[in-house]
GUKEZA-205718 format. One line per 8 residues: number of its first residue (from 1); their letters; for each residue x, y, z of N, C-alpha, C. Coordinates in steps of 0.02 Angstrom, whole numbers, plus 50000, padded with zeros to 5 digits. Layout:
BEGIN
NUM) a) X,Y,Z,X,Y,Z,X,Y,Z | ...
***
This chain:
BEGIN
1) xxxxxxxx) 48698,46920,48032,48771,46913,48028,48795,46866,48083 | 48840,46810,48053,48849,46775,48119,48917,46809,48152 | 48899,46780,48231,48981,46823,48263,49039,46795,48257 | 49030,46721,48256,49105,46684,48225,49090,46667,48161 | 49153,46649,48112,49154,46600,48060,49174,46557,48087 | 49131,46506,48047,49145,46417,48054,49184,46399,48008 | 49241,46354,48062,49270,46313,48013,49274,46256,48048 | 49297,46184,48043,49307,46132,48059,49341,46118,48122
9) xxxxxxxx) 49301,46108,48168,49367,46122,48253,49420,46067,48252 | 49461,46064,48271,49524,46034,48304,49493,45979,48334 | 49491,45936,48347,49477,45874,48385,49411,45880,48408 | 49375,45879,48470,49300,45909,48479,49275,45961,48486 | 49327,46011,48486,49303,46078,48505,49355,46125,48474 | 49319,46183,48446,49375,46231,48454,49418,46256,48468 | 49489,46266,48526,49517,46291,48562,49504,46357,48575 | 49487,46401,48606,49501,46467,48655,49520,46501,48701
17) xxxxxxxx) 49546,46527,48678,49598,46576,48736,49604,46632,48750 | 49570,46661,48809,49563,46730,48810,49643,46746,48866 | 49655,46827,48831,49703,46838,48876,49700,46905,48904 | 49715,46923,48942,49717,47000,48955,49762,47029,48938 | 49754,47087,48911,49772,47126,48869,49862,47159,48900 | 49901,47173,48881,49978,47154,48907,50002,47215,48871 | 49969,47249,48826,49997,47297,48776,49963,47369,48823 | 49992,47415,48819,49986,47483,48809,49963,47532,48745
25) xxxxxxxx) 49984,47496,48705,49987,47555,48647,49924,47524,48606 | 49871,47563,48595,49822,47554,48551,49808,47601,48503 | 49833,47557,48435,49842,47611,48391,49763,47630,48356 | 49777,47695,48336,49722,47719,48306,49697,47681,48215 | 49737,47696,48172,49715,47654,48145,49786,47624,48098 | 49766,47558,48044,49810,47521,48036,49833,47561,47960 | 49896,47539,47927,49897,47562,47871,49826,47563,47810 | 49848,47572,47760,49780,47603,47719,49764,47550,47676
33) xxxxxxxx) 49838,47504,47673,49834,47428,47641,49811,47382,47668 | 49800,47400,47734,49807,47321,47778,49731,47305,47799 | 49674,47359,47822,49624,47343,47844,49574,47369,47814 | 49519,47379,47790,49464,47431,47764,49475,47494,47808 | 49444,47558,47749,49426,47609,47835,49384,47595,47869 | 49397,47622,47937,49332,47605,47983,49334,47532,48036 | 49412,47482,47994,49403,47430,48052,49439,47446,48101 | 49391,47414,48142,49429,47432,48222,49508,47408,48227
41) xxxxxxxx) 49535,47430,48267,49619,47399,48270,49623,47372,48329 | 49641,47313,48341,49672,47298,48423,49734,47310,48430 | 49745,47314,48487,49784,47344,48524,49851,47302,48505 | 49896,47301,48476,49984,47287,48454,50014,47280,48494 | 50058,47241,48510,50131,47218,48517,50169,47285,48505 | 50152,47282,48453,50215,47344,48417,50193,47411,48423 | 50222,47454,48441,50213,47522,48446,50182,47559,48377 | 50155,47597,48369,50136,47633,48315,50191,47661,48262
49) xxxxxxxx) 50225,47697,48297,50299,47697,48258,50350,47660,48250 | 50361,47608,48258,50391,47561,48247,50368,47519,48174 | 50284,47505,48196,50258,47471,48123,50272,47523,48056 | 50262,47602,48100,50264,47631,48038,50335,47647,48001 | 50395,47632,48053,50477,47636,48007,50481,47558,47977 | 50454,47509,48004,50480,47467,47972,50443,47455,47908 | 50360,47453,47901,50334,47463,47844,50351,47512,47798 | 50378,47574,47805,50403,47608,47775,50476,47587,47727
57) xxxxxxxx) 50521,47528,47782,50578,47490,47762,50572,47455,47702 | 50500,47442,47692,50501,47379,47620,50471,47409,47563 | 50525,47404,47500,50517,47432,47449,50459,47391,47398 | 50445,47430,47344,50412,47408,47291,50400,47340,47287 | 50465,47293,47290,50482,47241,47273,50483,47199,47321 | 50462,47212,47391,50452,47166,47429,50523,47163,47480 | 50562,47166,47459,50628,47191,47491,50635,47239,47558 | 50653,47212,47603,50662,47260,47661,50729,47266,47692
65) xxxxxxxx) 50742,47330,47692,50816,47387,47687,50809,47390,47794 | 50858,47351,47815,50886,47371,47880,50888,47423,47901 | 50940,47459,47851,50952,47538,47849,50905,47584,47870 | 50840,47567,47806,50815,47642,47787,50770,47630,47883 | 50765,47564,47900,50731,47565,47945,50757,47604,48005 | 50826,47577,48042,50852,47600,48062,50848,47685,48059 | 50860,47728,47992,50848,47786,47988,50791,47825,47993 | 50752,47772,48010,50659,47793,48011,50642,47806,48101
73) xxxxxxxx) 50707,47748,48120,50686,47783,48189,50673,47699,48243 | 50677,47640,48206,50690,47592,48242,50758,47567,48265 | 50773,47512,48323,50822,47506,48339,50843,47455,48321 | 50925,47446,48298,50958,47393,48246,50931,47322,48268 | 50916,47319,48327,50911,47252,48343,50822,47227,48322 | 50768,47277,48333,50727,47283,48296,50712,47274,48212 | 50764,47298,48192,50751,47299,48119,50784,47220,48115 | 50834,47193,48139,50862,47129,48130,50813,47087,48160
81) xxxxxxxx) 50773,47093,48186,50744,47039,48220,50683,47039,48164 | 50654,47106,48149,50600,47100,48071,50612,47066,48013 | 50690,47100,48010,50725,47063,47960,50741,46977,47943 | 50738,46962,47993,50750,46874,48019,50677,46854,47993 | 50619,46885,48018,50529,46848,48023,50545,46859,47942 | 50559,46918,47906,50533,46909,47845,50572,46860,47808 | 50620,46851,47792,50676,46817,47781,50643,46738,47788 | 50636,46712,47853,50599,46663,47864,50539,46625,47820
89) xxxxxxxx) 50484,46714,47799,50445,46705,47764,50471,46696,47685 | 50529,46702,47678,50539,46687,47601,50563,46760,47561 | 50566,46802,47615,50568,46875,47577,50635,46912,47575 | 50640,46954,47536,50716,46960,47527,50748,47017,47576 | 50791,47037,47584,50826,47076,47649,50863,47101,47617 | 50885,47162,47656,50972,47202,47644,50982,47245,47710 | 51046,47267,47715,51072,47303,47770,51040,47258,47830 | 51039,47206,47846,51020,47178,47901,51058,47128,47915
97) xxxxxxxx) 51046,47118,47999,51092,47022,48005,51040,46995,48024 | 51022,46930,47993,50995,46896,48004,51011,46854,48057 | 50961,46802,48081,50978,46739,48126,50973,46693,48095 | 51055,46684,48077,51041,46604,48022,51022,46553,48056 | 51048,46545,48135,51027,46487,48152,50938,46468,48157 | 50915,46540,48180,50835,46547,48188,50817,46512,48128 | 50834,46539,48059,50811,46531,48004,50838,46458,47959 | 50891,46420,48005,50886,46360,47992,50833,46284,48027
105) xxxxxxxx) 50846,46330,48102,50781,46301,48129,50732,46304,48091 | 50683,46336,48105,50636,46341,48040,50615,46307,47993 | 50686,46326,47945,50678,46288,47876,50685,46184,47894 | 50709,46174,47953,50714,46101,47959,50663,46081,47985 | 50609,46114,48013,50553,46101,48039,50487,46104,47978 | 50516,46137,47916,50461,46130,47900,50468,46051,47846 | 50405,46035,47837,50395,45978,47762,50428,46014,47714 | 50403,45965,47664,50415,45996,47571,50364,46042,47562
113) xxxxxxxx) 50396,46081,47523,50330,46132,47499,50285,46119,47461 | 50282,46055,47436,50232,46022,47409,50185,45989,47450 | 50202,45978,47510,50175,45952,47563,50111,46036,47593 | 50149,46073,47577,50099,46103,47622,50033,46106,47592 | 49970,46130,47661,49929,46120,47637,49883,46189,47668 | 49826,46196,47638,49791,46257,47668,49813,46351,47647 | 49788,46401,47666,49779,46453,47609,49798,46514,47669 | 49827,46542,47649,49874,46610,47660,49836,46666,47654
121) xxxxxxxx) 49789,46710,47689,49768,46773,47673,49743,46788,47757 | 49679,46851,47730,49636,46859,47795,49618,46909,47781 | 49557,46910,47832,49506,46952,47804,49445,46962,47870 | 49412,47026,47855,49386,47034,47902,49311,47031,47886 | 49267,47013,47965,49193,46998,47929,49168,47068,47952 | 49166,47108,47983,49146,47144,47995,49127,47149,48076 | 49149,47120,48107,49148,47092,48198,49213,47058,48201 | 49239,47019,48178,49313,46983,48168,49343,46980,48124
129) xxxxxxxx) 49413,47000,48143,49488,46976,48081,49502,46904,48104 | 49532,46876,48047,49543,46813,48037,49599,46816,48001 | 49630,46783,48006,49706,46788,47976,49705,46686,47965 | 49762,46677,47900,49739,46615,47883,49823,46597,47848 | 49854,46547,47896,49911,46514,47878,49893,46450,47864 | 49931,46431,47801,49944,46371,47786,49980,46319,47831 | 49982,46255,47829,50026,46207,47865,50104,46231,47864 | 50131,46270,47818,50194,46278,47809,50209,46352,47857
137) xxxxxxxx) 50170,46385,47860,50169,46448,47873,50142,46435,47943 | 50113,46395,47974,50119,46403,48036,50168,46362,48071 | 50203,46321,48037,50260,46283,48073,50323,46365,48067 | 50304,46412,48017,50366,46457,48032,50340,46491,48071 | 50278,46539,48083,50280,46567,48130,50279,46547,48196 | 50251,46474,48212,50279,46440,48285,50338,46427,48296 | 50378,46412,48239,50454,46419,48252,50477,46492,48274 | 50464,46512,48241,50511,46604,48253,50472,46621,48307
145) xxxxxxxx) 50411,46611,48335,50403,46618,48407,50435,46604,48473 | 50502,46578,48443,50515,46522,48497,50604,46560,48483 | 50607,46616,48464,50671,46635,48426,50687,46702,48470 | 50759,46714,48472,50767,46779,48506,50724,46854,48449 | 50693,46838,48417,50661,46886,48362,50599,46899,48396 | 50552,46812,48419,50497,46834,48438,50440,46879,48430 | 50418,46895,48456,50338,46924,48423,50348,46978,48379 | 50398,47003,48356,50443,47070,48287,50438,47024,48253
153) xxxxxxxx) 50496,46951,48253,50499,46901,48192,50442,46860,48181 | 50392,46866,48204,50334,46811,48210,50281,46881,48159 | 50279,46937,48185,50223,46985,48155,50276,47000,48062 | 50302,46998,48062,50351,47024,47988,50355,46947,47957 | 50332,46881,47982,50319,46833,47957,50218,46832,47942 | 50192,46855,47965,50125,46831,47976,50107,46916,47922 | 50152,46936,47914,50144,46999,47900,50150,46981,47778 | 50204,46959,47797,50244,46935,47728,50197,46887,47702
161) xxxxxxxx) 50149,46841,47718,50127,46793,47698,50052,46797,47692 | 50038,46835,47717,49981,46855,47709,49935,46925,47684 | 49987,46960,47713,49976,47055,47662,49966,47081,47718 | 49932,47061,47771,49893,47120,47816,49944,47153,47858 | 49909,47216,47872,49966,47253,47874,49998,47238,47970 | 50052,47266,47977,50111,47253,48029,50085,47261,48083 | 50027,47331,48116,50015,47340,48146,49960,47287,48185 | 49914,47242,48148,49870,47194,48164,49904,47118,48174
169) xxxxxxxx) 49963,47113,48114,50000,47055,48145,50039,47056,48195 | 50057,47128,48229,50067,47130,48291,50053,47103,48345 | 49970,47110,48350,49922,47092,48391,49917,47030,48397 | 49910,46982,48347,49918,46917,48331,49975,46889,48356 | 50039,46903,48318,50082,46871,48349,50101,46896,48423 | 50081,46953,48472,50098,46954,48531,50062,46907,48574 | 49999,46889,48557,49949,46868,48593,49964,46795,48583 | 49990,46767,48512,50012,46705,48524,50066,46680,48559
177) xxxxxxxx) 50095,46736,48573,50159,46716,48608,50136,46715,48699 | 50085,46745,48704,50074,46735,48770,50027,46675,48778 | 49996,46651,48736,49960,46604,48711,49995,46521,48723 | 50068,46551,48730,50122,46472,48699,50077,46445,48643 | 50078,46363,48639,50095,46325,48592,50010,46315,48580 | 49970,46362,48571,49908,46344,48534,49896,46353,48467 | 49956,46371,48436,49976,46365,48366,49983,46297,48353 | 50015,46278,48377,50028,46204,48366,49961,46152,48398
185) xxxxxxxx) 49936,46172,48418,49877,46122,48461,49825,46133,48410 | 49809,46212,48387,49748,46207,48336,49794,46206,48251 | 49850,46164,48251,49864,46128,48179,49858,46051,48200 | 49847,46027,48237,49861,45965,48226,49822,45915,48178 | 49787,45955,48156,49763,45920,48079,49818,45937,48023 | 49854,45974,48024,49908,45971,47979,49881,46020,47902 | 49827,46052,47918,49821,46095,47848,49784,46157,47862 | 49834,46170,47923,49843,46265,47927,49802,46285,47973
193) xxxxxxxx) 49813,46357,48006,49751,46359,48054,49729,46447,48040 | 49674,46448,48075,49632,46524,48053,49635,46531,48124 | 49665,46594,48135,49691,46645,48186,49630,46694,48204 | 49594,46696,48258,49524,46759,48257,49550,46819,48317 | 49531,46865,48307,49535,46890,48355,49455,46940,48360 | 49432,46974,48383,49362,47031,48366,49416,47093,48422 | 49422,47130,48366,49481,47214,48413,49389,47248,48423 | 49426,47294,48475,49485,47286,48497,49502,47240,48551
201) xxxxxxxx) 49453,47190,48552,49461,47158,48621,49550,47114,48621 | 49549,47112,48692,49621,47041,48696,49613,46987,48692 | 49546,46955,48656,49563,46882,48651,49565,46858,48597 | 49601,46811,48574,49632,46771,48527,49616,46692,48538 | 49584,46677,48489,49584,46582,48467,49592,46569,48401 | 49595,46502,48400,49592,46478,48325,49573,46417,48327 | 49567,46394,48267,49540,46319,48259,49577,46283,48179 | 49582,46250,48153,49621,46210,48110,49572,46237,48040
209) x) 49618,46239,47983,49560,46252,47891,49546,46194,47908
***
C-alpha cells in the first residue's frame, strides 16, 4: 500500500505543510455518511456539537434551516456564518443572514462555470483522506477563507461540494486557514487541487489534479 497518492506536483515539487495542531477537541468519530467505520478522525476546528446541530440543520433536500440550527444548540452567528459557506457553495438556505457581500466576492472571483476544471469528491485510502476541489471550488473556498465566516464558511463549503461529512471538513478548512494561501499556490495550474491530510495527525498539504 503506498503512503501517499500521486498526483501531478505544482511546479517541481509538491507543497507541504505541517502545522501543529491548534484544536482541542478531537472528535471520536465522524457522522455515519461522511467516513467508513473505523476511519480515524482528526482533530476539527469545529466542536463535536456544533457539527452535530448544524448537520442536523440540513434537510432531505439539501436545504439548511438557521433556525432548526440555532434550536439544536449553535450560536446565530455560527449558523450564519455556515449558512454564508453553503450558500457560496450553491446550496439553498432559510432562517439565516447571509454575507452578501462575502458571497459576491466570491462569485466575482470565480471564471465561468464552464471554465471550471477538475472533480469534486474524496475519499480515503486507508492511511489518508483526500478531499478533491475543482478549479471553481477552490477559488470559493479560498475566498470564504478570507471572510468574517472563515473556517465555519470554508468547512459548510468544502462540506456541500463534496459530501464528506462537517466534522473532517473542519479539519481541513481550519488547517488551511492557518496554512494561508497554499490553496492558491497548490492551484496554480488552474484545474483544482487534492487536499491530504493522514488523522489524526496535524499536517495538511496538497498538490494540484
Amino acid at each position: 500500500m503506498k503512503l501517499f497518492t500521486t498526483h501531478r506536483p505544482v511546479g517541481i515539487a509538491t507543497i507541504a505543510i505541517a502545522v501543529t495542531a491548534l484544536f482541542t477537541t478531537t472528535l471520536g468519530a465522524a457522522p455515519a455518511d461522511a467516513v467508513p467505520r473505523g476511519t480515524p478522525v482528526p482533530s476539527s476546528a469545529l466542536p463535536p456539537q456544533v457539527t452535530t446541530a448544524l448537520e442536523a440543520a440540513i434537510d432531505a433536500t439539501g436545504t439548511f434551516d438557521g433556525r432548526r440550527a440555532i434550536s439544536a444548540g449553535v450560536t446565530p452567528s455560527t449558523a450564519d456564518d455556515f449558512a454564508t459557506g453553503w450558500a457560496a457553495a450553491g446550496k439553498p438556505t432559510r432562517n439565516a443572514t447571509i454575507d452578501q457581500v462575502a458571497i459576491a466576492e466570491v462569485r466575482d472571483a470565480l471564471p465561468s462555470l464552464r471554465a471550471c476544471s477538475g472533480k469534486n469528491r474524496w475519499d480515503y485510502t486507508g492511511i489518508q483522506l483526500n478531499v478533491y476541489l475543482d478549479s471553481c471550488n477552490t477559488t470559493r473556498v479560498a475566498g470564504i477563507l478570507g471572510t468574517a465566516g472563515g473556517v465555519t464558511a470554508a468547512a459548510a463549503a468544502i462540506t456541500a461540494v463534496t459530501g464528506i461529512g462537517l466534522a473532517v471538513a473542519g479539519t481541513f478548512a481550519g488547517l488551511l486557514a492557518i496554512a494561508g494561501g497554499i490553496v492558491t499556490i497548490c492551484s496554480a495550474r488552474g484545474k483544482g487541487v487534492v487536499i491530504h491530510n493522514i488523522p489524526p495527525g496535524p499536517a495538511v498539504w496538497c498538490n494540484g489534479q
